[in-house]
N, C-alpha and C positions, 0 to 999 in steps of 0.2 A: 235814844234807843230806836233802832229803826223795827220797824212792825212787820211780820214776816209774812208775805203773801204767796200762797201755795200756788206752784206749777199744776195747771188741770192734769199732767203725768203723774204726777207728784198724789193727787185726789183718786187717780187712776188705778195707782199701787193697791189703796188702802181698798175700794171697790173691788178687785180681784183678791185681795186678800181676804176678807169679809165674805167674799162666796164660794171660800176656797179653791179658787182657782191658782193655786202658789206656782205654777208653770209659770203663769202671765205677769205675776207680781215680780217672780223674781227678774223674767225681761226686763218691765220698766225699772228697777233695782239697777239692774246694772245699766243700766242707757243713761239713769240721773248717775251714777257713779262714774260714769268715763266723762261727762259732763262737770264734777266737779273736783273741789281740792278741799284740804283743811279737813277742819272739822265735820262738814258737812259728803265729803268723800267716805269716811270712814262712818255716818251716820245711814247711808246712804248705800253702801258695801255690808253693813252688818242686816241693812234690812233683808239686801239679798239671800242672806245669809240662813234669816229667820225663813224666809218663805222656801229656799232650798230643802233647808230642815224639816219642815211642814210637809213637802215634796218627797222630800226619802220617806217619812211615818205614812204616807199615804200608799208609798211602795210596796210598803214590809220592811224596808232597808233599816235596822235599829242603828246599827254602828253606825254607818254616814249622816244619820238623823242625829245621833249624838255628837260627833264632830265639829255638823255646822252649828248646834245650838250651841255648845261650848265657844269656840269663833265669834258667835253673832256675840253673847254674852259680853267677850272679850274687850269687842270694839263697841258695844252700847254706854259700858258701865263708865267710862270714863266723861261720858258727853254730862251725866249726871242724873238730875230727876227726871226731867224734860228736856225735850229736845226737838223743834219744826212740829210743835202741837201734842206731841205723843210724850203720853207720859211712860217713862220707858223702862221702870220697876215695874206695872203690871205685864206689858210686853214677856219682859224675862220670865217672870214668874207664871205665866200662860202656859208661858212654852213651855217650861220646866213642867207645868201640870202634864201638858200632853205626852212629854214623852215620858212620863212618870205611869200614866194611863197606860201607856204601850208597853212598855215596862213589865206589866200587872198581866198584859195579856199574854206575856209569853209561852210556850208550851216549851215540854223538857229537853225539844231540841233548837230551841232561840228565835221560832219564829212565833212570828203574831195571829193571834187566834180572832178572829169576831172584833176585830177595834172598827170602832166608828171614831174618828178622829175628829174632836172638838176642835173647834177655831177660837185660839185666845182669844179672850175678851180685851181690848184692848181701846185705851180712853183717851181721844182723839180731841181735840180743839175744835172748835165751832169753826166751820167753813171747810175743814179738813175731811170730812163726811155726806157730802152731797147727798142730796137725796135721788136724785137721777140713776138709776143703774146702767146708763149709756155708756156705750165704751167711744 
């Protein structure tokens, strides 16, 4: 079994995602995504997907924030528990908190009141998490 060694873009994502920065995560999302195929395309395409989703909730935007989670969802669950370090049940389930939060904030015409938008927790491999915040 060959050992899997993260691309510094790849470490990059998870740093922008971490500081919510989900504009910049989802870039390198799709950069490693036209870069690969398989399994790893569709691993790699649903991250984008999450950090999109993250990007609409940070908008206001509920429906497109629901869309891509739904998406990300789609193409995470089949990869299994884990997947390139990331364990990708809590992933889901983050996301699902946050827009469940947004959710909660809504006023009686559908938009979002006072959300401060939590960044899943999400539980990364060792090596996967640099401690450097350099870009």
């Amino acid at each position: 079994m060959l050992e899997f060694k993260p691309q510094s873009r790849y470490q990059q994502y998870w740093r922008h995602f971490r500081t919510g920065r989900f504009g910049d995560a989802l870039e390198v999302a799709e950069s490693l995504c036209h870069e690969s195929q398989g399994k790893d395309h569709d691993f790699y395409q649903a991250l984008g997907q999450v950090a999109c989703s993250l990007q609409y909730l940070n908008q206001g935007d509920m429906e497109p924030a629901d869309k891509m989670a739904h998406s990300a969802g789609i193409g995470l669950r089949p990869l299994g528990s884990a997947y390139r370090g990331v364990q990708l049940q809590a992933l889901i389930l983050g996301l699902a908190a946050c827009l469940e939060d947004a959710r909660r904030s809504l006023d009686d015409q559908g938009c979002m009141q006072a959300l401060r938008l939590r960044i899943p927790r999400v539980d990364l491999a060792l090596g996967l998490d640099p401690a450097s915040t350099s870009d």
